[in-house]
C-alpha positions in Angstrom: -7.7 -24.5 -26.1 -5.7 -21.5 -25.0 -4.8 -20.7 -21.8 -4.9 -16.6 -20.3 -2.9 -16.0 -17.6 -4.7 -13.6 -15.5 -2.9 -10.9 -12.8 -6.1 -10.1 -11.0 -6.3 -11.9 -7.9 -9.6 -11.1 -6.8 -11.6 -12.4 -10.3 -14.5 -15.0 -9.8 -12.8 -16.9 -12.9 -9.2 -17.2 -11.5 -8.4 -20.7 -11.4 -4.6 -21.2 -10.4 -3.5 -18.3 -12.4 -5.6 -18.6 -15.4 -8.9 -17.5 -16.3 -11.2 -20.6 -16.4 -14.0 -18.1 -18.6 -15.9 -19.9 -21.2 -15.5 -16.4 -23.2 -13.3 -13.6 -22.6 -13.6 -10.4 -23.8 -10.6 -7.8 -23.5 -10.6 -3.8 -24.1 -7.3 -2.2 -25.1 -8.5 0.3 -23.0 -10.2 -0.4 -19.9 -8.5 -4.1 -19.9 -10.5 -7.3 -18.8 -14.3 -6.7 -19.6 -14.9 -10.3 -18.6 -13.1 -9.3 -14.9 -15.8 -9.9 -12.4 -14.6 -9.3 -8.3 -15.4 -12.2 -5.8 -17.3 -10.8 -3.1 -15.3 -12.2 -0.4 -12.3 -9.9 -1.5 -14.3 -7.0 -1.9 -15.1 -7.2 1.8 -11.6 -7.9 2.9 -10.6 -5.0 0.6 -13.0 -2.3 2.7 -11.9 -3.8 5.9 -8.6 -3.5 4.9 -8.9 0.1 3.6 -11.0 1.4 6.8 -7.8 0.1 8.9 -5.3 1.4 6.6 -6.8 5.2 7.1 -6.9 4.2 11.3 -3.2 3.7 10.9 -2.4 6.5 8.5 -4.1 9.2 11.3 -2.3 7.5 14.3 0.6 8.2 11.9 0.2 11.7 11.0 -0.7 12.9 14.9 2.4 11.6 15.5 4.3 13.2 13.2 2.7 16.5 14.2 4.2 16.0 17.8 7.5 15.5 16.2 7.5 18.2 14.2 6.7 20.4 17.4 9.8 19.0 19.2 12.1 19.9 16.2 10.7 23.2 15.9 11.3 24.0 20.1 14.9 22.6 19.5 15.4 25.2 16.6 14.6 28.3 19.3 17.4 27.0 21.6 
C-alpha cells in the first residue's frame, strides 16, 4: 500500500507524517478534499489569532509615538 506524505499539520488523518485515510481524494485545484481540521487546532488557531491582532495594535500605537518624535526632531 502507498504511503502520502501529508504537509498539513492540523488534519484528523495525520499519523507521523502520513495520511492514515482509508481513501484519499486530491483536487488539482483546491488540494486535499479528504483534509479534515482536528478541532483541538482549530481552537489553538483562534486563540492564537485573537493574540496575534493584541500584539499587532500594541505594535502600531507604538510606532505612532515614534513617528511623532521623528517628526518634532525634523522642526529643530
Amino acid at each position: 500500500m502507498p504511503r502520502i506524505r501529508c504537509h498539513y499539520i492540523d488534519c484528523v488523518f495525520l499519523d507521523d507524517g502520513y495520511c492514515s485515510a482509508a481513501a484519499v481524494e486530491l483536487d488539482p485545484d483546491t488540494g486535499c478534499a479528504t483534509y479534515t481540521p482536528n478541532e483541538e487546532a482549530a481552537t489553538k488557531d483562534e486563540n492564537w489569532e485573537e493574540e496575534e491582532l493584541e500584539e499587532w495594535e500594541e505594535e502600531e500605537t507604538d510606532d505612532e509615538e515614534d513617528d511623532t518624535w521623528e517628526e518634532d526632531e525634523d522642526e529643530f
